[in-house]
C-alpha positions in Angstrom: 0.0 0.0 0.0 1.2 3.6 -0.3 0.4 7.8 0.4 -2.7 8.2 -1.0 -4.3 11.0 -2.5 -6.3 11.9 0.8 -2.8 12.2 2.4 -1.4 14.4 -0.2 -4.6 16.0 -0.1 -4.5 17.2 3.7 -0.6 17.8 3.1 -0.8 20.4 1.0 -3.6 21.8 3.1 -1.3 21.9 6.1 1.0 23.2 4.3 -0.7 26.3 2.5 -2.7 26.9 6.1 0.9 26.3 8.0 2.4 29.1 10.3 -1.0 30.8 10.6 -3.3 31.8 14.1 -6.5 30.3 11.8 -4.7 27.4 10.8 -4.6 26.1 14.4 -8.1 27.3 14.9 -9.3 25.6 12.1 -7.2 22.2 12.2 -8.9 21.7 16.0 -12.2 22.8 14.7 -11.4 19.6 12.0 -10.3 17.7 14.4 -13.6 17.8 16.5 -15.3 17.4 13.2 -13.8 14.0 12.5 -14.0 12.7 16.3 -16.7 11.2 17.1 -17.0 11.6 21.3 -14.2 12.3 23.3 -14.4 10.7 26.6 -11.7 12.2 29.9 -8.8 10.0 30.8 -9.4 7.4 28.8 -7.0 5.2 26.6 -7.7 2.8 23.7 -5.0 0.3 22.2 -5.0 0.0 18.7 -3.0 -0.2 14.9 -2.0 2.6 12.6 -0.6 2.7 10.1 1.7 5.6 10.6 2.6 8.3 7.5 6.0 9.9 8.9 6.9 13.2 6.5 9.9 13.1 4.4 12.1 15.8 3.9 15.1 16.5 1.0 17.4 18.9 -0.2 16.6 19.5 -4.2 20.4 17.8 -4.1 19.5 15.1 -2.7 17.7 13.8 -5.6 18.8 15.8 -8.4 21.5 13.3 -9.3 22.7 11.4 -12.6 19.3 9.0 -12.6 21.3 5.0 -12.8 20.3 2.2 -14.6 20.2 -1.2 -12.7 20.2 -5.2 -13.1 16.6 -6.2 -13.1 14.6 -6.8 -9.7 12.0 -8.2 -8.9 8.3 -6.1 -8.1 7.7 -5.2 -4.5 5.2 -2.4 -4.9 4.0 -1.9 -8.6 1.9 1.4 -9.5 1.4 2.6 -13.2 1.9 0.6 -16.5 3.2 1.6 -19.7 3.5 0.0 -23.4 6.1 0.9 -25.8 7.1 -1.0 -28.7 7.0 -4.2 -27.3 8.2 -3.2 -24.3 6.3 -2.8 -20.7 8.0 0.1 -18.1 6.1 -1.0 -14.7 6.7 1.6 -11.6 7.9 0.9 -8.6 5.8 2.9 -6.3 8.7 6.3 -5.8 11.3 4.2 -6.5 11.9 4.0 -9.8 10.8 2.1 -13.5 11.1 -1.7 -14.5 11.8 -2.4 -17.6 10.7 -5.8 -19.2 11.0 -6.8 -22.9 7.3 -8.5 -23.4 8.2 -8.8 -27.3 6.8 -12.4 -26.4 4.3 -12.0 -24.6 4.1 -15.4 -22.8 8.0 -15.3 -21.4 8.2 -11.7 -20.3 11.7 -10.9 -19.2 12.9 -8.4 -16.7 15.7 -6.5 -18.1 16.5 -3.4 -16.3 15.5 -1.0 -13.6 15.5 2.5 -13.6 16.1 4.2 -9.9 14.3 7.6 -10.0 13.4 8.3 -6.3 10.4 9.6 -5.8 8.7 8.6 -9.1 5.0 7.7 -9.6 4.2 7.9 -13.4 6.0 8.2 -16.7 5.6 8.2 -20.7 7.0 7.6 -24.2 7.9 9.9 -27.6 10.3 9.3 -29.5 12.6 7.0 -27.6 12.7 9.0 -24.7 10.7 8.5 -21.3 9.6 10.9 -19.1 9.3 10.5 -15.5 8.6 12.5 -12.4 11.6 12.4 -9.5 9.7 14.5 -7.2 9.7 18.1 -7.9 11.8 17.5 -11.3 11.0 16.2 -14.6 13.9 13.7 -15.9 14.0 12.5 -19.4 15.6 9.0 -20.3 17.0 7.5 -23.1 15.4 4.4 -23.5 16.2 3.3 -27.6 18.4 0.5 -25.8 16.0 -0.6 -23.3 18.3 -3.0 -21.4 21.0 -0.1 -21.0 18.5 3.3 -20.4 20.7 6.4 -20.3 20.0 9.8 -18.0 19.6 12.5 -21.1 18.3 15.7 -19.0 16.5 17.1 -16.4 13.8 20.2 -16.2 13.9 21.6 -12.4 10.7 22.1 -10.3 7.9 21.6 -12.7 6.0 19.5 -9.7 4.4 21.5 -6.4 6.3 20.0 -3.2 3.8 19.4 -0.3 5.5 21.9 1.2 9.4 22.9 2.5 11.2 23.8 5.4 14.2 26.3 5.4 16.6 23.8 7.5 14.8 20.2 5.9 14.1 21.0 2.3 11.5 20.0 1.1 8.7 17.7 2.0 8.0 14.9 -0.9 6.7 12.0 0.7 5.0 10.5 3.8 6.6 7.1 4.5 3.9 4.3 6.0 5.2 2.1 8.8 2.6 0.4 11.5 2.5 1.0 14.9 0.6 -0.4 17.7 -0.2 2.2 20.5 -2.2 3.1 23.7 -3.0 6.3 23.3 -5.4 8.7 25.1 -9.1 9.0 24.0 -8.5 12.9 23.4 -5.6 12.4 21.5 -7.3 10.0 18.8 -9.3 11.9 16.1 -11.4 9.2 14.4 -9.7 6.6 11.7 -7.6 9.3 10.2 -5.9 11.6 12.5 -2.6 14.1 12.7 -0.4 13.2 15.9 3.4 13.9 16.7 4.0 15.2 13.3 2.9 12.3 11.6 -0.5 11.5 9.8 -2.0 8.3 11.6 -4.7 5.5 9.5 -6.3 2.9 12.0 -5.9 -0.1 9.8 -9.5 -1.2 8.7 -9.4 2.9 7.4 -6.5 1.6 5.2 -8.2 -1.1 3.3 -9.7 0.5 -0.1 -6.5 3.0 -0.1 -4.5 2.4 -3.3 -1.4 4.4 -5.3 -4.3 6.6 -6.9 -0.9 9.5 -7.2 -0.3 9.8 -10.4 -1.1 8.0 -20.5 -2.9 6.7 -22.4 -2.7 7.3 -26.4 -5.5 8.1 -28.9 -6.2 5.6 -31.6 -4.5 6.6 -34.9 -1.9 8.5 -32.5 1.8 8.2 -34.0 3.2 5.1 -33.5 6.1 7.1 -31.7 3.7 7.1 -28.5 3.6 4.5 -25.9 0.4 3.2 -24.4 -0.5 3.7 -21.1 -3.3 3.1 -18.4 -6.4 5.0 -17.8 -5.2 5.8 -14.2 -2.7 7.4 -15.6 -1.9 10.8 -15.1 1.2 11.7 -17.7 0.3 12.0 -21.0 1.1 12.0 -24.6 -0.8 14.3 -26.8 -0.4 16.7 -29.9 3.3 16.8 -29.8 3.7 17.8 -26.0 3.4 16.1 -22.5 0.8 16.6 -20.4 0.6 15.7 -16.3 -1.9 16.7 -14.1 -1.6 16.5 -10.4 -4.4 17.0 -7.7 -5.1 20.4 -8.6 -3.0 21.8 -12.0 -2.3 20.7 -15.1 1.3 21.1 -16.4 1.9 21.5 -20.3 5.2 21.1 -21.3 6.5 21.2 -25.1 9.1 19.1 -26.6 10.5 20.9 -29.1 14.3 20.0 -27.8 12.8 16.4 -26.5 15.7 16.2 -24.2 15.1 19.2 -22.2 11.0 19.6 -21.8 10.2 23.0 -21.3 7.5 24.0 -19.1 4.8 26.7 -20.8 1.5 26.6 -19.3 -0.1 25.7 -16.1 -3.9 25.1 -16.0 -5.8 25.4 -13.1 -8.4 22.7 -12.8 -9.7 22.5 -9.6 -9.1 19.7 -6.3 -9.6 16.2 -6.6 -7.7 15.9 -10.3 -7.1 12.0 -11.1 -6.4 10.8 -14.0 -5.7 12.5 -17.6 -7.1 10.9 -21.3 -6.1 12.1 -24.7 -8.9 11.6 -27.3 -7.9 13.7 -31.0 -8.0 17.1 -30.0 -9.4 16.6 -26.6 -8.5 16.2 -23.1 -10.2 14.4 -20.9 -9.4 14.8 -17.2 -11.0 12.5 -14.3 -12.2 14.3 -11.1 -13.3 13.2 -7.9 -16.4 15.2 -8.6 -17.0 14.8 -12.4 -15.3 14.4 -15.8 -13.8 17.7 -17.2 -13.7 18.2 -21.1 -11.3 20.2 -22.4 -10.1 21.3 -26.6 -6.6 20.7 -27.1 -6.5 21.8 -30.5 -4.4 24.7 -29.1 -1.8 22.3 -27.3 -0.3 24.7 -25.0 -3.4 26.4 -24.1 -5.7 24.1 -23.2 -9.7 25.2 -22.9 -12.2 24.2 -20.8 -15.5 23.4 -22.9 -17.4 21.6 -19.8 -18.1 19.6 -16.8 -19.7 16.1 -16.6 -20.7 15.9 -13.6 -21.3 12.9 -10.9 -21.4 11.7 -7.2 -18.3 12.1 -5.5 -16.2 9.3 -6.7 -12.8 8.2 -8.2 -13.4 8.0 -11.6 -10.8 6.7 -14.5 -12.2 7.9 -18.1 -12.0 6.0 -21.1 -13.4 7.8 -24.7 -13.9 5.5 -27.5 -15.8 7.6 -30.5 -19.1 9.8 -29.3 -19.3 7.3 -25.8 -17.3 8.3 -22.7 -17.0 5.2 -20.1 -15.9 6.1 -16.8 -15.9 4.0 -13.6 -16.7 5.1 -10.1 -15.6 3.2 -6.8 -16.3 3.6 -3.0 -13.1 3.7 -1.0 -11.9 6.1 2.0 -10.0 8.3 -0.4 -13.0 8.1 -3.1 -15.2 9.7 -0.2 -17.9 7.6 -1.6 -20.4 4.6 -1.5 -21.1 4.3 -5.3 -19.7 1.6 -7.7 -20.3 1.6 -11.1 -20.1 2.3 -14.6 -21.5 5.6 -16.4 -21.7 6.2 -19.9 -22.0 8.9 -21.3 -22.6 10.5 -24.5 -19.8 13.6 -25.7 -21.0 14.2 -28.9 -21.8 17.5 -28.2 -18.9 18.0 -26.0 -20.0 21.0 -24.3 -23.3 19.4 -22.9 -21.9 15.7 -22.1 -24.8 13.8 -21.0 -25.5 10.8 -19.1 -26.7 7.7 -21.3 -26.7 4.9 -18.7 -25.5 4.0 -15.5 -24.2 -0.3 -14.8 -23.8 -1.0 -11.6 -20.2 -3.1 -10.3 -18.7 -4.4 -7.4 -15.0 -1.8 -7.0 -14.0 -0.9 -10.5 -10.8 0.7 -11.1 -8.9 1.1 -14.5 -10.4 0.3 -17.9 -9.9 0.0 -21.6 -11.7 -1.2 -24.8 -10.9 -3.2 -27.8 -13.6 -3.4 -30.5 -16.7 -3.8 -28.5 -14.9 -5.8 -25.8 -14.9 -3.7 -22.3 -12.4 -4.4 -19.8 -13.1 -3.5 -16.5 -10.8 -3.9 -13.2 -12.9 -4.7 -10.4 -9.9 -4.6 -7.5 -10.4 -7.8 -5.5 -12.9 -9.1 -8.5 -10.4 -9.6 -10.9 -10.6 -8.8 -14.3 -14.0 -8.7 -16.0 -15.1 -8.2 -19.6 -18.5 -7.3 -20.9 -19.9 -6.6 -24.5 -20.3 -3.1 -24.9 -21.9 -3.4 -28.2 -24.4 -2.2 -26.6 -24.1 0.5 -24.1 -28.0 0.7 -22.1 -27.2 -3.3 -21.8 -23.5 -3.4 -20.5 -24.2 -4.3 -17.0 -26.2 -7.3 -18.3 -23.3 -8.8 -20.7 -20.9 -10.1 -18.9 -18.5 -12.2 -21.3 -15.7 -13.6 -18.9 -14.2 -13.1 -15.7 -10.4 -13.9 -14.8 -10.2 -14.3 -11.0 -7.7 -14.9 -8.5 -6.1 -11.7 -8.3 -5.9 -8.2 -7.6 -6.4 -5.8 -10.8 -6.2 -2.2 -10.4 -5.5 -0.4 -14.1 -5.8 -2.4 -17.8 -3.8 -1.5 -21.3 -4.9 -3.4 -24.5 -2.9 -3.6 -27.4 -5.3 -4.0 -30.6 -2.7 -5.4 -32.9 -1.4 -8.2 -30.3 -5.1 -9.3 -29.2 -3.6 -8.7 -25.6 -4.7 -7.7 -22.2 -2.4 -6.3 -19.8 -3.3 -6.1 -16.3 -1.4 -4.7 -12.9 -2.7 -5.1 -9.5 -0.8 -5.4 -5.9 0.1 -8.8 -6.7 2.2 -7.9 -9.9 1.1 -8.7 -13.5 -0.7 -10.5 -15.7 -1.3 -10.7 -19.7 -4.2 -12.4 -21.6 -4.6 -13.5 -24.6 -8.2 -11.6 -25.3 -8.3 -12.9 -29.4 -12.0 -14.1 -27.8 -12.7 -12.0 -25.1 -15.7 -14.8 -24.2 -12.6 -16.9 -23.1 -9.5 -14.7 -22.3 -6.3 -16.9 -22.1 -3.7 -16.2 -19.3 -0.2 -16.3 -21.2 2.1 -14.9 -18.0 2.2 -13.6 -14.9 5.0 -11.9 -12.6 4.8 -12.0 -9.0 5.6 -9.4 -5.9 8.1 -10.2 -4.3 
């Protein structure tokens, strides 16, 4: 498990409200909020999982990024597909690299160690990656040998900085059992001795929702990547949205991205999609539209709006599909699937709504929809259809975790990450979806 977005969230909140008389007025007015009694001299035993803050001088990390020998997966986040290749992240720790030119016999060739990274893509041979603050470009022609080819310096809000620590990038989980007093516990999700605290049943639908996927007919240049994702590919430049802002950058020199707009799109940002011209951007509160035809001045054209929710987006044509899930850091009860209809894209409207058990990521190949349902598996419905999704369940695959989906048209294949590692499937008849390989955390 790792920092959610609920602990970034209240991070950055801290830190924007920090050093203030009405920040401590209203942290104790949230912490009464979220208490629910608060009994005298009492004391309660129990497990949290404890988030301690990480601080680092920009020199710290801004350092020649190193190629390694391959290792194995302990913590895998975000997926992407590039010529045969898979890069798999290791939650703020850096990229694997596995040559899956053979689908069936996947081999691990390289890692990349980029602290602090959480989501990357491809143009052109070279991969972009956050390292905290910093954008870092690698050469990655040579897969098994990647080579460092430039940086672009604080492009990427810190959660906030000290003048003798640096800056804050992470909070680091560990689990603690204490006995602590009744009026020092605020509920499952509380601040205490500088740390943010999770009683553990609080911790069970939190997932690395902290950080591109490729239009159809996009140059072949592009990689492929999930619909969590939150870097992406698009009209010549690389987009990356974070929980608030999203950050153009061009690539006219590709080794040395240059940063040239900064949108403002509101809290709870997600995930990012690329459709032709248009952006679509995941919310925790809707779907947001926006025309790229401008690429480095994005517009907003509208708002599709839902339920609180996490909500990966996936456009194929005039149909938007886009899942919602419950979960702590979702703030929500609902799960299921919308569709919705963006052929006018300024009035997006809501064809049909499928109910599901805890989807997550998503893709589409012909009228084959691919749904990850977390604990569910992997389930696959005909879509031919969209009022009769929900009732066209072709196969499941079971057994595992799956948290984000990539299909590649031209191989027939299904690509699937989850917190137990990978898996690939054959999907030439999505009715019956073949397992070809599978790699394991360690």
């Amino acid at each position: 498990m790792n920092t959610t977005k609920a602990i970034l969230f209240f991070a950055r909140w801290r830190a924007l409200l920090a050093g203030s008389s009405a920040a401590a007025l209203l942290i104790g007015a949230m912490a009464i909020g979220l208490s629910s009694c608060i009994k005298d001299k009492c004391e309660s035993t129990q497990t949290y999982f404890v988030f301690d803050p990480v601080y680092l001088q920009p020199a710290d990390f801004r350092q020649p990024i190193e190629t390694e020998a391959a290792r194995t997966l302990e913590n895998p986040g975000k997926i992407y597909y590039y010529n045969g290749y898979l890069l798999i992240n290791e939650f703020r720790k850096g990229i694997h690299v596995i040559d899956d030119r053979q689908a069936d016999n996947p081999v691990a060739i390289s890692f990349i160690d980029i602290p602090g990274n959480v989501d990357m893509a491809v143009r052109g041979g070279l991969l972009y990656a956050d390292n905290y603050t910093d954008l870092v470009v690698i050469d990655i022609e040579d897969p098994a040998a990647p080579v460092f080819a430039g940086r672009t310096e604080d492009v990427f809000p810190a959660l906030g900085s000290d003048p003798e620590l640096g800056l804050l990038v992470e909070y680091r989980q560990r689990q603690e059992t204490q006995t602590l007093p009744c009026d020092e516990q605020q509920g499952g999700i509380f601040w205490f001795g500088g740390g943010l605290w999770v009683e553990d049943n609080a911790l069970e639908s939190f997932s690395n929702d902290n950080r591109g996927n490729i239009a159809p007919g996009a140059s072949s240049d592009v990689g492929v990547g999930g619909s969590m994702a939150r870097f992406t590919m698009s009209m010549g430049h690389l987009y990356v949205v974070d929980d608030f802002q999203l950050h153009v950058f061009a690539l006219a020199v590709p080794e040395a991205p240059e940063k040239v707009n900064t949108v403002s799109l509101g809290w709870g940002i997600e995930t990012i999609f690329p459709y032709e011209d248009k952006l679509f951007i995941g919310a925790n509160n809707g779907m947001h539209i926006y025309d790229n035809s401008n690429p480095t001045n994005p517009l907003f054209l509208s708002t599709f709006q839902h339920a609180t929710a996490c909500d990966p987006v996936f456009v194929d044509g005039n149909l938007a599909y886009v899942t919602l899930r419950s979960g702590t850091e979702c703030q929500t009860f609902n799960n299921q699937l919308d569709v919705v209809d963006v052929t006018t894209l300024t009035e997006p409207k809501l064809l049909a709504t499928h109910p599901m058990h805890n989807p997550h990521g998503l893709s589409k190949w012909g009228d084959a929809l691919l749904i990850c349902e977390n604990d569910e598996g992997l389930k696959i419905f005909d879509a031919s259809d969209w009022a009769k999704i929900g009732d066209r369940l072709l196969s499941q695959a079971k057994g595992f975790n799956a948290y984000d989906v990539i299909t590649i048209g031209s191989r027939e294949l299904a690509i699937v990450i989850g917190q137990d590692g990978l898996h690939q499937f054959d999907i030439s008849n999505p009715a019956q979806p073949v397992e070809l390989s599978r790699i394991g955390v360690d």
